[in-house]
C-alpha positions as CSV (number, residue, x, y, z in Angstrom):
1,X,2.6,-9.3,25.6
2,X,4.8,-6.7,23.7
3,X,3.7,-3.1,23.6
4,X,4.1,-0.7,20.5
5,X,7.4,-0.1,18.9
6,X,8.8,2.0,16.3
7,X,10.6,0.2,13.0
8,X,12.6,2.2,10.2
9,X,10.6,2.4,7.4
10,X,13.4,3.0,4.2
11,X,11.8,2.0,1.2
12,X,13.4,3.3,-2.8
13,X,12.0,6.4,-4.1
14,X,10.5,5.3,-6.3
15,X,8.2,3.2,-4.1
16,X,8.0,5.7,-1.8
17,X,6.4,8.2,-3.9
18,X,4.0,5.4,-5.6
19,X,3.1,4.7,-1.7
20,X,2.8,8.5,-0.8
21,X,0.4,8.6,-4.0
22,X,-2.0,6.1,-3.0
23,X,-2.2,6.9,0.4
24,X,-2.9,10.5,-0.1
25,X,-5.8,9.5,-2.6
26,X,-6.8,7.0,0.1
27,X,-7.0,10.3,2.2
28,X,-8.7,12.6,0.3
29,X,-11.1,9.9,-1.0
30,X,-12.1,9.2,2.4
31,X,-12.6,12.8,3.3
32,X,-14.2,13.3,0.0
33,X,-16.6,10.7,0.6
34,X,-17.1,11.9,4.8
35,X,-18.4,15.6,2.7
36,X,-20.8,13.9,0.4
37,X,-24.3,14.9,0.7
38,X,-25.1,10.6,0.8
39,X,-25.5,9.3,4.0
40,X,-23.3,6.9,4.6
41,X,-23.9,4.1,6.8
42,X,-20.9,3.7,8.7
43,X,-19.2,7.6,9.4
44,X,-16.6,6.6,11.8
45,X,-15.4,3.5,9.9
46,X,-14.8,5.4,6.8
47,X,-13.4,8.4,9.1
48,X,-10.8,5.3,10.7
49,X,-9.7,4.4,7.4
50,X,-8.9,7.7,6.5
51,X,-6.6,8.4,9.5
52,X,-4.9,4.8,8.5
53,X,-4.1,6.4,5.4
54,X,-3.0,9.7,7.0
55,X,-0.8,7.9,9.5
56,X,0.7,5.8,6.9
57,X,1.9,9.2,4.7
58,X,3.3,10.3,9.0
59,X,5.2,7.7,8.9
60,X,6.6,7.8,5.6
61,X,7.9,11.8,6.1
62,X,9.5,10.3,9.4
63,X,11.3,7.4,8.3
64,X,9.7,5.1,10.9
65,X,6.4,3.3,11.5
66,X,4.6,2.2,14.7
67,X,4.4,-1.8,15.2
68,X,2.1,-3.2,15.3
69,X,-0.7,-1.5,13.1
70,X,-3.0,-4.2,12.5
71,X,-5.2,-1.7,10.7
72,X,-2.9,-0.5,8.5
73,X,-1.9,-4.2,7.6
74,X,-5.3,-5.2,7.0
75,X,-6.4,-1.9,4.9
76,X,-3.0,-2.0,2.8
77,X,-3.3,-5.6,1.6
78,X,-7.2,-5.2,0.8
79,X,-6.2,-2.3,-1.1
80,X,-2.7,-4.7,-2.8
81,X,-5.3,-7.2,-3.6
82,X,-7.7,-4.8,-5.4
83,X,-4.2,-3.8,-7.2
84,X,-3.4,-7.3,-8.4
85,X,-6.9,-8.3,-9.3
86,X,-7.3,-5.2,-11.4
87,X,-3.6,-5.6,-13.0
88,X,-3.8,-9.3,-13.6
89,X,-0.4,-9.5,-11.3
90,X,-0.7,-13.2,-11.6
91,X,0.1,-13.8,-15.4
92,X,2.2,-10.9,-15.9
93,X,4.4,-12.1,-12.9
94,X,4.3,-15.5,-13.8
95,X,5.6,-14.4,-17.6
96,X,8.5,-12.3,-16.0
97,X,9.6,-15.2,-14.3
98,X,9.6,-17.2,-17.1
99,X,11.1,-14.9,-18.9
100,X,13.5,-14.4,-16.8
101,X,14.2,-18.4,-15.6
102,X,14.9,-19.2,-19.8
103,X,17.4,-15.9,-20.2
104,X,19.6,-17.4,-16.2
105,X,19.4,-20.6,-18.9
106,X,20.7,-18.8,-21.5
107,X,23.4,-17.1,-20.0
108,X,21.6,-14.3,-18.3
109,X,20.9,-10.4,-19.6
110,X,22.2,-9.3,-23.1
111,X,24.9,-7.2,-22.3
């Protein structure tokens, strides 16, 4: 079985500094939360997901990421999910493409 590795992690600037915003309200909502006078029912989960989040912002500032980080997988596409139901991703892709498909048809962007 393979052990850790490190993988470049170049993304555009402009999804880099979406991803370092999320991930640094992922971090400070899970701290937030950890202060709360509530007791929560599961401390060290909520204390894990935090340090995913904190990791994640690591690795971005380095320009590499540790393979594999199943927790980081899982935690990132719960949280892409949440993104899509609550932007109804599905229609609004599905128009671009159409949109899109009909203007290749036509000869492609208006220049």
């Amino acid at each position: 079985m393979r052990g850790p590795r490190t993988a470049p992690l170049r993304l555009p600037t402009d999804q880099t500094t979406i991803l370092r915003s999320d991930l640094l309200g992922g971090a400070a909502g899970a701290l937030e939360d950890l202060r709360g006078p509530e007791r929560l029912s599961d401390p060290a989960a909520l204390a894990r997901e935090g340090m995913i989040f904190v990791r994640l912002l690591d690795a971005l500032d380095r320009g590499e990421i540790a393979l594999p980080d199943e927790e980081a997988r899982l935690r990132i596409g719960r949280l892409a999910e949440g993104f899509d139901r609550a932007s109804d991703y599905g229609p609004i892709s599905a128009t671009h493409d159409a949109h899109r498909a009909l203007l290749t048809i036509l000869g492609g962007w208006p220049r």
